[in-house]
RODO-2510 file (C-alpha; in nm, 4 decimals, decimal comma):
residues 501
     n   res          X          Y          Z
     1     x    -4,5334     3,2546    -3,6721
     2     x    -4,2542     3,1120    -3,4835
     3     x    -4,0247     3,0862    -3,7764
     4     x    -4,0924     3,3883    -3,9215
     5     x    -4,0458     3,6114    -3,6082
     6     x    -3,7125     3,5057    -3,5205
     7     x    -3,6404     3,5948    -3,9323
     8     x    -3,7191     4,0099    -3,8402
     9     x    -3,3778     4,1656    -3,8607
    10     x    -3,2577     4,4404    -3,6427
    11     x    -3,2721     4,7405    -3,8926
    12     x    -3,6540     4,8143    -4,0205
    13     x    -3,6409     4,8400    -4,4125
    14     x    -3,8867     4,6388    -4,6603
    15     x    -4,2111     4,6467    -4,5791
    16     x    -4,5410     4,5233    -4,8062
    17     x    -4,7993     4,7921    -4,9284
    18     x    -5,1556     4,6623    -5,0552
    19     x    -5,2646     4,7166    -5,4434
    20     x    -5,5036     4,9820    -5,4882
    21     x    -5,8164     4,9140    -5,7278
    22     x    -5,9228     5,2317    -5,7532
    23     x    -5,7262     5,5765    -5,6301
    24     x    -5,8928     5,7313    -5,3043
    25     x    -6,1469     6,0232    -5,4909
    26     x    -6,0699     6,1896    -5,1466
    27     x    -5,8220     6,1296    -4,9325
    28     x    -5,8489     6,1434    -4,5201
    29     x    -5,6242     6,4138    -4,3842
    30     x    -5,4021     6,2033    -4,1306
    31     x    -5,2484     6,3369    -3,8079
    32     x    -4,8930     6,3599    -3,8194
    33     x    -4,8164     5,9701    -3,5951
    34     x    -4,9172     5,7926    -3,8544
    35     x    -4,8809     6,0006    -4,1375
    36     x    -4,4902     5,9368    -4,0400
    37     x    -4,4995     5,5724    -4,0257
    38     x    -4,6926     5,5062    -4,3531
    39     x    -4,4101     5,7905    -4,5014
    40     x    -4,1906     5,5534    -4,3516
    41     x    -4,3525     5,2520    -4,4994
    42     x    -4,3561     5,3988    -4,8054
    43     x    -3,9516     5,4963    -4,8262
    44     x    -3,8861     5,1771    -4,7425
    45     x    -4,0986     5,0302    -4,9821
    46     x    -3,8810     5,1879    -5,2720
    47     x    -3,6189     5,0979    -5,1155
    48     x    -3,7364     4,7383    -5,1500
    49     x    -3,8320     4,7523    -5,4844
    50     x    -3,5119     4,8972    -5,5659
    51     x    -3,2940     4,6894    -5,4010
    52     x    -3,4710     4,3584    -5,5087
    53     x    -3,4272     4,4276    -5,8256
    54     x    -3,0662     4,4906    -5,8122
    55     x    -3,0214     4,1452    -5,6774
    56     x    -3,2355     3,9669    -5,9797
    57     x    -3,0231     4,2074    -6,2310
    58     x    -2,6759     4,0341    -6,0358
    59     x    -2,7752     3,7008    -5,9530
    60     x    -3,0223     3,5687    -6,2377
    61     x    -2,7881     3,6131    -6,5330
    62     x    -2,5063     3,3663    -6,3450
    63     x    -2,7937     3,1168    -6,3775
    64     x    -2,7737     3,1210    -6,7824
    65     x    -2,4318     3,1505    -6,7671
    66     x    -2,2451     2,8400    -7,0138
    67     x    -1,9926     2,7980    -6,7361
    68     x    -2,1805     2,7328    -6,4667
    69     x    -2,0876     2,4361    -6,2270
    70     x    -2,3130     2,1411    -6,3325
    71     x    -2,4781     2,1137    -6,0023
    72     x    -2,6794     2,4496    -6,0199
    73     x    -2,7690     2,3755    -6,4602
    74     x    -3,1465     2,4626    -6,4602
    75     x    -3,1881     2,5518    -6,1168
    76     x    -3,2747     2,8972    -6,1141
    77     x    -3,6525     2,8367    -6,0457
    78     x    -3,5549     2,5764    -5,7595
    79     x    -3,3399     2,8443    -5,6235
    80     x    -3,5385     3,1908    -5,6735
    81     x    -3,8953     3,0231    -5,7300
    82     x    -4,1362     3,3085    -5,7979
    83     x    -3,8783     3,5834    -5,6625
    84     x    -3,8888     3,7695    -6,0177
    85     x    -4,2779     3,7659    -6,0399
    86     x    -4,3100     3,9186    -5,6614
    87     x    -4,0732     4,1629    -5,7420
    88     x    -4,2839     4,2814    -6,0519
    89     x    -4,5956     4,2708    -5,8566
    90     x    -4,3887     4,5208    -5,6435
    91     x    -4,2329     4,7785    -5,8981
    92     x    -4,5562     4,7389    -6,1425
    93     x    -4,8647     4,7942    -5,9612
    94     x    -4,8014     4,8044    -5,5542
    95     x    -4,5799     5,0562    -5,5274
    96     x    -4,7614     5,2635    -5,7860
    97     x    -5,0781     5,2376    -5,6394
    98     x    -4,9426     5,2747    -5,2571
    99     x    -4,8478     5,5955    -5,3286
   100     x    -5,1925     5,6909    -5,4544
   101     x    -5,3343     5,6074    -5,1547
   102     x    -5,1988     5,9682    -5,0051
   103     x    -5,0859     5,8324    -4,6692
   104     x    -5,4145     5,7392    -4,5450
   105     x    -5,4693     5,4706    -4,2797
   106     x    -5,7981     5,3675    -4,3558
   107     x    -5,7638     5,3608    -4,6958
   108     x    -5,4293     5,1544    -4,6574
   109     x    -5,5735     4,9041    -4,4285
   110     x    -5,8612     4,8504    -4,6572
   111     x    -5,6358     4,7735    -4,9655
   112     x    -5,4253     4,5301    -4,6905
   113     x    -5,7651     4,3072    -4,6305
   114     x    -5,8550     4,3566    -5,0297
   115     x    -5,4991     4,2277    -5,1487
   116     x    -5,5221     3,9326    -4,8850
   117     x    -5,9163     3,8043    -4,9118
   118     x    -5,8084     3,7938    -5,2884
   119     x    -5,5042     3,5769    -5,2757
   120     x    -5,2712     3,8622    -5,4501
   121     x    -5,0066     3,7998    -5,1440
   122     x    -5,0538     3,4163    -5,2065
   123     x    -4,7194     3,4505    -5,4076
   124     x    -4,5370     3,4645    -5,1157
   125     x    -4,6706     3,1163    -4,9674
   126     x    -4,5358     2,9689    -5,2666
   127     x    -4,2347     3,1016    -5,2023
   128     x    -4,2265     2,9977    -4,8764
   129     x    -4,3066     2,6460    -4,9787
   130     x    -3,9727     2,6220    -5,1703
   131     x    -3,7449     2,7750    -4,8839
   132     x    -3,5978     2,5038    -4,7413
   133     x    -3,4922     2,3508    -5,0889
   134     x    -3,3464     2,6544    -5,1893
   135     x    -3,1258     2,6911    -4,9135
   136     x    -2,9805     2,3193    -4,9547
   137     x    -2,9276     2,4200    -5,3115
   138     x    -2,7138     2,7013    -5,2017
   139     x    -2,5089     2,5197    -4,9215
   140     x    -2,4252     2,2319    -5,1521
   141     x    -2,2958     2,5070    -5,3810
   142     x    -2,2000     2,7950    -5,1200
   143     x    -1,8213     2,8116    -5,2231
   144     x    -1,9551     2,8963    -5,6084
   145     x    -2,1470     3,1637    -5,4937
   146     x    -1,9375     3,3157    -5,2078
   147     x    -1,7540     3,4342    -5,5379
   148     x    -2,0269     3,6210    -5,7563
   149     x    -2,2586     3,7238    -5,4608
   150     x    -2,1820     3,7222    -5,0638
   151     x    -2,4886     3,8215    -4,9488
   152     x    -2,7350     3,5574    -5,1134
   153     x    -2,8705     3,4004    -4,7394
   154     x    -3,0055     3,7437    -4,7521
   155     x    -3,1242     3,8582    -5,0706
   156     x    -3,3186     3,4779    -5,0728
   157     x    -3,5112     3,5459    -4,6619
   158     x    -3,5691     3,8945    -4,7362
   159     x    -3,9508     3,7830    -4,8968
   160     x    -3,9877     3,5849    -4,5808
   161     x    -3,9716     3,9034    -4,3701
   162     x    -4,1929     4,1662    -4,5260
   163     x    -4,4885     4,0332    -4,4075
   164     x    -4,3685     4,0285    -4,0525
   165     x    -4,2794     4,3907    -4,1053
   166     x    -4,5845     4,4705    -4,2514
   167     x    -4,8022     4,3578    -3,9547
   168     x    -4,5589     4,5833    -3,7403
   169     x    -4,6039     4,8803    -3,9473
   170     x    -4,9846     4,8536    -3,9251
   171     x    -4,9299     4,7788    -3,5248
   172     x    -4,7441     5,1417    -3,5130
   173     x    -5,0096     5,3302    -3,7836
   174     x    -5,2885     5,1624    -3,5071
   175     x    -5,1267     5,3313    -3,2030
   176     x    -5,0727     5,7189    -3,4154
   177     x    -5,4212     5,6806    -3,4806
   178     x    -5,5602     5,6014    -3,1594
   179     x    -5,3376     5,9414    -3,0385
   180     x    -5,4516     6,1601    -3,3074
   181     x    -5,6262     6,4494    -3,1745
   182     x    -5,8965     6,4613    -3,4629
   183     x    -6,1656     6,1619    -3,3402
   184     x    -6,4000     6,2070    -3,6438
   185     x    -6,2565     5,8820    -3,8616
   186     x    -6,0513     5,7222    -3,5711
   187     x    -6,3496     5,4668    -3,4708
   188     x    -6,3649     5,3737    -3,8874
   189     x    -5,9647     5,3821    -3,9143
   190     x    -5,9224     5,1807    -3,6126
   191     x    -6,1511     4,8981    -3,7304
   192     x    -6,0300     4,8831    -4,0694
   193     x    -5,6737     4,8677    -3,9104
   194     x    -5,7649     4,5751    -3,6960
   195     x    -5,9340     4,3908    -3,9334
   196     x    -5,5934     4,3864    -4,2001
   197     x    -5,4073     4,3122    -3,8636
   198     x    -5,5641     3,9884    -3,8132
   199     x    -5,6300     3,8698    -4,1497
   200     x    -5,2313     3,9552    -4,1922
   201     x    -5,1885     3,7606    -3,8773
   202     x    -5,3016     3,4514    -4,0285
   203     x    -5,1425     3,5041    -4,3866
   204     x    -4,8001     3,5374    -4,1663
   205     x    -4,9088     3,1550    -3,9707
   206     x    -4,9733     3,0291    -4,3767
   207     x    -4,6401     3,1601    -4,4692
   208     x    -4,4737     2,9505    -4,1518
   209     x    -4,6544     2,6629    -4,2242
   210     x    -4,5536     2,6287    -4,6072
   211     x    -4,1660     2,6780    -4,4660
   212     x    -4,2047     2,3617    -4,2064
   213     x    -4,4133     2,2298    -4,5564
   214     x    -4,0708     2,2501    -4,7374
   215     x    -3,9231     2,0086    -4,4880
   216     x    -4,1311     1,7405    -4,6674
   217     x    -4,0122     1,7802    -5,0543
   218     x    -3,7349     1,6345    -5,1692
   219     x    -3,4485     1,7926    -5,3435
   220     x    -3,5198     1,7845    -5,7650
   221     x    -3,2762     1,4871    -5,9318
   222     x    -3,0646     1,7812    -6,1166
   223     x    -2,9452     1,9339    -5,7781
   224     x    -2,7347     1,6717    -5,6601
   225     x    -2,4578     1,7209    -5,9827
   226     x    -2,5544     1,3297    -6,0543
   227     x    -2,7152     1,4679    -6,4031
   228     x    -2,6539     1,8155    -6,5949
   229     x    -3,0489     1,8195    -6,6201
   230     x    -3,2871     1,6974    -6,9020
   231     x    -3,1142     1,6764    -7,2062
   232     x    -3,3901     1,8385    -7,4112
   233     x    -3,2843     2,1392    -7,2369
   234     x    -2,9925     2,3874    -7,3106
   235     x    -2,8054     2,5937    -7,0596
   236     x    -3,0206     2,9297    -7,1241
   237     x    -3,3670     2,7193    -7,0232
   238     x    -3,5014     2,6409    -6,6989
   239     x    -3,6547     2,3381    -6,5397
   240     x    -4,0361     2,4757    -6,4302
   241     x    -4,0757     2,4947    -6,0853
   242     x    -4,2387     2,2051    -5,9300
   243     x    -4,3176     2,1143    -5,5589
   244     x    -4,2838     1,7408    -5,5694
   245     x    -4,4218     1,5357    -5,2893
   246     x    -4,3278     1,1543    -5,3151
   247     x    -4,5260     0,9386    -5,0495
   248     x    -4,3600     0,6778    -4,8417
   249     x    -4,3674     0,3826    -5,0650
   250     x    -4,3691     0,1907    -4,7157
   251     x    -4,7094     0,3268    -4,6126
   252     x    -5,0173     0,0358    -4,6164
   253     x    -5,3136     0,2013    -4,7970
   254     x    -5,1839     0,6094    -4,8840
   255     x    -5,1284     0,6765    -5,2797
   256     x    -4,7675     0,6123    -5,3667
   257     x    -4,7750     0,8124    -5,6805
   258     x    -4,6061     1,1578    -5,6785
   259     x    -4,8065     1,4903    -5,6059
   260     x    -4,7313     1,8203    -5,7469
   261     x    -4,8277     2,0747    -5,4811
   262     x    -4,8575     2,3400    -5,7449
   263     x    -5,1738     2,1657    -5,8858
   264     x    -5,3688     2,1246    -5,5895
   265     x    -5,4835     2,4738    -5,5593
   266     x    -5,4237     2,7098    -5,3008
   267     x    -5,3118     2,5984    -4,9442
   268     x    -5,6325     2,7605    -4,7483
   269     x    -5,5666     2,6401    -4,3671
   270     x    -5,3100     2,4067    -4,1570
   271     x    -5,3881     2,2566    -3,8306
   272     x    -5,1898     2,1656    -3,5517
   273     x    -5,4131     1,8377    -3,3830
   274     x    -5,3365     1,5231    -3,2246
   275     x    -5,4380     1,2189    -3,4547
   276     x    -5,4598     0,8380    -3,4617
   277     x    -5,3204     0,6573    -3,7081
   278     x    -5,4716     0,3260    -3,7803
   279     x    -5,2252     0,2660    -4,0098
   280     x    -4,9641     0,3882    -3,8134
   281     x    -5,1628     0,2219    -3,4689
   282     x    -4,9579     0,4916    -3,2916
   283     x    -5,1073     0,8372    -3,1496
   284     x    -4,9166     1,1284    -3,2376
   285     x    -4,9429     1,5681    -3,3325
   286     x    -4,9979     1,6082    -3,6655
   287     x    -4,9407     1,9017    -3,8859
   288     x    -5,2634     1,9218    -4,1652
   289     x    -5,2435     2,1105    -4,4477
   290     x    -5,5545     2,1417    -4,6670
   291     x    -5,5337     2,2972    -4,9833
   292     x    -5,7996     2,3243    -5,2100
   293     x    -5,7947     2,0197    -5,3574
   294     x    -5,5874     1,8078    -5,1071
   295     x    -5,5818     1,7395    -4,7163
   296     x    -5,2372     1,6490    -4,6598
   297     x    -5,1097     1,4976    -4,2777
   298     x    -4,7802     1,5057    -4,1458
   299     x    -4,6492     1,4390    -3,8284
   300     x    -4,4471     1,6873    -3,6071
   301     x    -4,1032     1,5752    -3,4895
   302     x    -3,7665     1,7854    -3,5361
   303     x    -3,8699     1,8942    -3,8467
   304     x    -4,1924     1,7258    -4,0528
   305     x    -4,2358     1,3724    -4,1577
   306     x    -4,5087     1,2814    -4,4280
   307     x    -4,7982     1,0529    -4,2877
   308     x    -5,0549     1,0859    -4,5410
   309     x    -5,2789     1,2300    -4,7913
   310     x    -5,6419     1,2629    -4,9439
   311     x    -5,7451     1,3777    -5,2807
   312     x    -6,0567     1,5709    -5,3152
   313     x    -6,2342     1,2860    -5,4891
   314     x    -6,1903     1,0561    -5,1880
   315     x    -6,2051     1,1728    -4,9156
   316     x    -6,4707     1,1524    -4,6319
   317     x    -6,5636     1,2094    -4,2683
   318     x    -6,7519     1,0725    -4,0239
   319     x    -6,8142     1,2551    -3,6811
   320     x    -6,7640     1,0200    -3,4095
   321     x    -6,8143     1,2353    -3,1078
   322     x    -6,7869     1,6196    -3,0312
   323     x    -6,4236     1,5921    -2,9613
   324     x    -6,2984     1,3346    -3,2558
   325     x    -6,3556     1,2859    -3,6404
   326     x    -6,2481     1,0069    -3,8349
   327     x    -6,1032     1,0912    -4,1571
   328     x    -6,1132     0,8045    -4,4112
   329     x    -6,0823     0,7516    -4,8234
   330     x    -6,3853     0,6954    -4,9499
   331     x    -6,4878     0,4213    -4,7047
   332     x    -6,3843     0,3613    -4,3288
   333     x    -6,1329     0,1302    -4,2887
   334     x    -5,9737     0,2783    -4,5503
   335     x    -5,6387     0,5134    -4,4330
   336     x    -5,8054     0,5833    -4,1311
   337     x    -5,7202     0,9335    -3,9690
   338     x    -5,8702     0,9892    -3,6081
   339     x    -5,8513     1,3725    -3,5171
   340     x    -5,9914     1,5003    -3,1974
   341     x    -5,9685     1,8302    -3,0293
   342     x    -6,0687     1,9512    -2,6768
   343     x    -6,1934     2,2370    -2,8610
   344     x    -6,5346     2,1135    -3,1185
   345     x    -6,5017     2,4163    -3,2624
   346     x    -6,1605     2,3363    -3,4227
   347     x    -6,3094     1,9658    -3,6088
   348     x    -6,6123     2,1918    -3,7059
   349     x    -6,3717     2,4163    -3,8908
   350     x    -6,2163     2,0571    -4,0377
   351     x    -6,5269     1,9473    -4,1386
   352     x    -6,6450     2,2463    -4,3543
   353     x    -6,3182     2,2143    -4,5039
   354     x    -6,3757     1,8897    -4,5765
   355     x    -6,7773     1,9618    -4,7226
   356     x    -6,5927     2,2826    -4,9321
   357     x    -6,3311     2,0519    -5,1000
   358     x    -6,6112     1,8027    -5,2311
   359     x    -6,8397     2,0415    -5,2786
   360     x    -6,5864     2,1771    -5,5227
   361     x    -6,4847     1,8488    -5,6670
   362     x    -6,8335     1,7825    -5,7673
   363     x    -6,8889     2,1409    -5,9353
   364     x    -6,5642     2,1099    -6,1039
   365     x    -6,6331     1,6909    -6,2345
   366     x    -6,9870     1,8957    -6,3737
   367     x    -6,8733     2,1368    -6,5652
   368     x    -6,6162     1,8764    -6,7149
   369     x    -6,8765     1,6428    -6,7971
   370     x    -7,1001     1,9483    -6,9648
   371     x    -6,8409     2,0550    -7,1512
   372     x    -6,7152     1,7454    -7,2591
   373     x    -7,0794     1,6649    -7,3677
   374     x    -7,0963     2,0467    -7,5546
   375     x    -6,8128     1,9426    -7,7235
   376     x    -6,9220     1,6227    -7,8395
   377     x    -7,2090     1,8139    -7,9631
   378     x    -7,0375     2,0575    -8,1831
   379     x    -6,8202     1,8276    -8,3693
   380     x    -7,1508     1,5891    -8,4176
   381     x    -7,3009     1,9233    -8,5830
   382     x    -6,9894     1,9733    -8,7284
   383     x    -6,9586     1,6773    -8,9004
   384     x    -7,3042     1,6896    -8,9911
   385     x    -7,2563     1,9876    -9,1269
   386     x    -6,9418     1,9170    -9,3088
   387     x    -7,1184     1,5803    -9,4875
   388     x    -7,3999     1,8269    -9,6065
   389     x    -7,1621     2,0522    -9,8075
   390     x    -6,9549     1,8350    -9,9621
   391     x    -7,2771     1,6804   -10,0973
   392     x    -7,4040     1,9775   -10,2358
   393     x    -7,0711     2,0527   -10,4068
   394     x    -7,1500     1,7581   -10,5636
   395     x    -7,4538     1,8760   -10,6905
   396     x    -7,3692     2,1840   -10,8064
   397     x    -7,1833     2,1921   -11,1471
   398     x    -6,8079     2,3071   -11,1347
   399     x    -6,8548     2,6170   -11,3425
   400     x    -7,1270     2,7455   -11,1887
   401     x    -6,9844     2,7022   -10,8480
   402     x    -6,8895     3,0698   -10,7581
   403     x    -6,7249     3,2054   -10,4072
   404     x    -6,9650     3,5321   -10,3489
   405     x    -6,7300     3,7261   -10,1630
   406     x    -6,9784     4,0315   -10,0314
   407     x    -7,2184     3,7493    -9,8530
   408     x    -6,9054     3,6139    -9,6660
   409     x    -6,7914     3,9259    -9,5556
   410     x    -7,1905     4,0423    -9,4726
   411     x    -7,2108     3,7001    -9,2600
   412     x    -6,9195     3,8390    -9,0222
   413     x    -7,0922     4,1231    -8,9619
   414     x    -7,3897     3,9948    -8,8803
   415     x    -7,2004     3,7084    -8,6528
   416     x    -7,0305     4,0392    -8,4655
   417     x    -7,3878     4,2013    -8,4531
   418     x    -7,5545     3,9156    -8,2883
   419     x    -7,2579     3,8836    -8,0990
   420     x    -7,2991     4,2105    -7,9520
   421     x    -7,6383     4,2027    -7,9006
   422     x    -7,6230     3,8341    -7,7047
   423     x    -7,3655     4,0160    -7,4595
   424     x    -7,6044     4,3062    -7,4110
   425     x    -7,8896     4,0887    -7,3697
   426     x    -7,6964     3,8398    -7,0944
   427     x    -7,6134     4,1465    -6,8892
   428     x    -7,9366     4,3062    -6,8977
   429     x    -8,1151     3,9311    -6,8014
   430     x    -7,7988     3,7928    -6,5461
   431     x    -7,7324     4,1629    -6,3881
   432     x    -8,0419     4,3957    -6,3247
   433     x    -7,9013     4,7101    -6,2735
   434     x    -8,0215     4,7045    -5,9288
   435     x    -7,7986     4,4668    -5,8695
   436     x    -7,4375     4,5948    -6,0218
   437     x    -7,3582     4,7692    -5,7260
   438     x    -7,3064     4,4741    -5,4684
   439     x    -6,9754     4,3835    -5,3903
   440     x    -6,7968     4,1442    -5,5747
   441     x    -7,0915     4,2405    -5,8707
   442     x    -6,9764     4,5842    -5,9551
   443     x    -6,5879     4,5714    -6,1022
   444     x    -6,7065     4,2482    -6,2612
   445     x    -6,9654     4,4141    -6,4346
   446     x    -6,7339     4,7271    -6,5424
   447     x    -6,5082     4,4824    -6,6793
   448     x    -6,7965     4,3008    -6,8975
   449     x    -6,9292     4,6684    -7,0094
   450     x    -6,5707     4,7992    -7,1042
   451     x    -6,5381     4,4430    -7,3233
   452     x    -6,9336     4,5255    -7,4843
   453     x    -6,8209     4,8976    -7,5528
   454     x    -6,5001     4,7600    -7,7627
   455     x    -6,6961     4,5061    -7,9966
   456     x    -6,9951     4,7575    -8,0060
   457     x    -6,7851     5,1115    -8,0614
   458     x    -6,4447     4,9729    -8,2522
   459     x    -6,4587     4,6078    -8,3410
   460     x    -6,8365     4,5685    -8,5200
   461     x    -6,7266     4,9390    -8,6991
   462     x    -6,3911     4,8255    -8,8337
   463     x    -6,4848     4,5109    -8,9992
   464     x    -6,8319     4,6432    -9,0848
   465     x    -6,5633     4,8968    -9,3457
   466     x    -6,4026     4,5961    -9,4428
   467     x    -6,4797     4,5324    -9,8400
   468     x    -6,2480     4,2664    -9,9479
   469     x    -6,0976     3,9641    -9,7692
   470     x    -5,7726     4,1055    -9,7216
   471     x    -5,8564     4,4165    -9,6147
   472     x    -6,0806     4,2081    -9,3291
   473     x    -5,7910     4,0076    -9,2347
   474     x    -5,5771     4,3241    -9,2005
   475     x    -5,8478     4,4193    -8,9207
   476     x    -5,8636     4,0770    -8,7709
   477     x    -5,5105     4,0827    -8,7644
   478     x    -5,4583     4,4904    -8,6282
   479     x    -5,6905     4,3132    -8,3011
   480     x    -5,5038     3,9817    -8,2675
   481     x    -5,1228     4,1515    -8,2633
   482     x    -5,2552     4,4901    -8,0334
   483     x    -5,2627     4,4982    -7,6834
   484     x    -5,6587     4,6752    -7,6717
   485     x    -5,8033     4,3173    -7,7075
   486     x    -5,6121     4,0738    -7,5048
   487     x    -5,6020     4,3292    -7,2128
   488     x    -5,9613     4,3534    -7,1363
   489     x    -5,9852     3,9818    -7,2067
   490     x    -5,7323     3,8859    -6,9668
   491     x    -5,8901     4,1829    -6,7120
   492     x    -6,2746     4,0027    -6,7562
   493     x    -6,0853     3,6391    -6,7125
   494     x    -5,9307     3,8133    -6,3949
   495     x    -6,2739     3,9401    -6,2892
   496     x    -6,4852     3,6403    -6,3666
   497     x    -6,2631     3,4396    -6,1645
   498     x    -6,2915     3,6425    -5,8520
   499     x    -6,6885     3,6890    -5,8964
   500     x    -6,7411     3,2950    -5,9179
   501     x    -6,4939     3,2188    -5,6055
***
């Protein structure tokens, strides 16, 4: 984007390197051009890592510090945002994985595509989102930090520019390619290479859309020095980070309630159109931003003024013509948006954006209602269940009553065998093996194997040796404080949530 271009310094360190699922088995032997650059890229790369972390090492602990100047108490997150989580991503699995990748063009344009199509770079839209706040956060306070840190402007754009680096890296491996002298893989690299360029391409345009984005969301209460921050907290805790919209309370029919950006899913798309404000009853270019569970519309001036903003659950369309739509909240005449477009294919892409975020909203209100229903079940049972015993304690005579300890600790082995044997029967049913190979099917379904193979091969084993109660809460508890369980649990949540998006 615009923005981010003119961010590109002069010197060419830091650029972005995909994450690897799975090392290359065998690596393409590149010609020397582009065997440099990604060499290149990857110096840099640990230079990046490196450097970043210096920074957080210098600059976070100030935040904690009991001194600090009442303006910046429990700011760090308003000032940083997710810098500390990007820069793990970094030093714990990209650079790791980059430089299993051998130097290979293909394979690192592939991994480029992979990281993007599954939102593992989103982290730096969310950063981008909190830019502008950040830096009026510093200026109010830039004689404080010219003393601890003079090179902060920096340290705080320098996630802004690796993308823009990154697309001119892959730019330069494109060109050694194309002048390599062996043409066996340079039709397959060359493809690969343009398709990470151009789904980078847009990532970099959603990156300079969430920085104009920023121009909209006000400054948190705490930063103005009016208030040392919520008094629950103390000066080592932070406030969470939180992008807070707050409508114009002027505006006729818009919500006036506050929106937290961070809970309206991922920002997917922004459009640049011009619209028709009925409430407005002025024309003007509008800036829309439509997230996953919210179509927001500013309007383009200097710098971005909020106009408007639909939930998921309201709003609606109607196509008026092939060159305008009317956006409306549940019924027209309600916050009525005209968009047109010389182009029709432009509303079209509105439109599906439109049918995707109810589509979603309806899926999501279903599985609410089922498990709010599944729930109601199981405490009915429950109960039920509950009245039924203490009525046969009633029944039975106190000193015959007698806790048999081998049929409790039978019944959860037989729960973990049935357990076992549901999973295996689900997979075998859901996902035929002649389907596990598709893509999107197969790591899902290495994940869900690897999770069947631990309760079948250690868990069912270990309690099935188990004789007395302590000894099976010594297992239960071996699980519950190791890292073997939650890992693959957290790995198949990771999974499952890729295979049903």
């Amino acid at each position: 984007g615009e923005y981010i271009e003119q961010l590109i310094p002069d010197d060419d360190e830091g650029y972005y390197a995909p994450i690897l699922a799975e090392a290359p088995q065998t690596p393409l032997q590149c010609p020397p051009s582009p065997r440099n650059a990604v060499e290149e890229f990857l110096q840099n790369e640990r230079k990046y890592v490196t450097r970043l972390g210096e920074y957080i090492e210098q600059l976070i602990p100030v935040m904690y510090q009991p001194n600090l100047p009442q303006s910046l108490r429990f700011q760090k997150n308003n000032i940083f945002a997710n810098i500390e989580a990007i820069h793990a991503m970094h030093r714990d699995v990209l650079l790791p994985r980059l430089e299993l990748c051998n130097g290979c063009p293909g394979h690192i344009a592939d991994l480029v595509t992979e990281l993007i199509e599954n939102d593992d770079l989103y982290c730096y839209v969310l950063y981008a989102m909190n830019k502008h706040r950040s830096e009026r956060i510093c200026d109010a306070n830039a004689e404080f930090f010219q003393t601890i840190f003079q090179d902060l402007s920096k340290f705080l754009v320098e996630p802004i520019q690796r993308l823009p680096r990154y697309k001119l890296l892959l730019i330069e491996i494109y060109k050694g390619t194309l002048r390599a002298a062996d043409t066996s893989s340079i039709q397959r690299e060359a493809a690969a290479l343009c398709k990470a360029e151009s789904a980078l391409s847009d990532l970099i345009e959603l990156v300079d859309a969430a920085v104009s984005l920023s121009d909209i969301l006000p400054d948190p209460d705490v930063a103005s020095g009016s208030s040392a921050g919520p008094q629950t907290l103390t000066y080592h805790e932070d406030v969470p980070l939180a992008l807070v919209l707050r409508p114009d309370a002027t505006k006729k029919s818009a919500p006036k309630n506050p929106i937290n950006l961070l809970y309206q899913g991922n920002l997917k798309k922004f459009m640049e159109l011009p619209v028709y404000d009925h409430d407005e009853r002025r024309k003007y270019t509008s800036k829309i931003f439509i997230f996953e569970k919210l179509l927001l519309y500013t309007e383009k001036k200097s710098k971005l003024e909020y106009r408007g903003h639909y939930f998921d659950s309201e709003l609606n369309y109607r196509t008026e013509s092939r060159h305008k739509v009317l956006l409306f909240s549940k019924h027209p005449g309600t916050q009525d948006l005209q968009v047109m477009a010389s182009d029709p294919a432009r509303l079209k892409y509105l439109t599906d954006c439109v049918h995707i975020m109810r589509e979603k909203h309806v899926y999501y209100q279903a599985v609410e209602f089922i498990a709010h229903k599944e729930h109601e079940r199981r405490h009915s049972i429950a109960s039920q269940l509950m009245l039924e015993e203490l009525q046969q304690e009633e029944q039975v005579d106190e000193e015959e009553a007698e806790w048999d300890v081998e049929a409790h600790l039978t019944a959860l082995v037989s729960c973990q065998q049935q357990f076992c044997h549901v999973l295996q029967t689900n997979m075998d049913f859901y996902l035929p093996r002649e389907t596990r190979d598709k893509p999107g099917v197969a790591s899902f379904v290495e994940v869900f194997s690897k999770m069947l193979q631990l309760h079948i091969n250690q868990i069912l084993p270990d309690i099935a040796q188990a004789t007395t109660p302590l000894e099976m809460c010594k297992v239960f508890q071996a699980y519950l404080q190791g890292d073997v369980l939650s890992s693959i649990y957290f790995e198949y949540l990771r999974e499952f949530k890729r295979a049903i998006s």
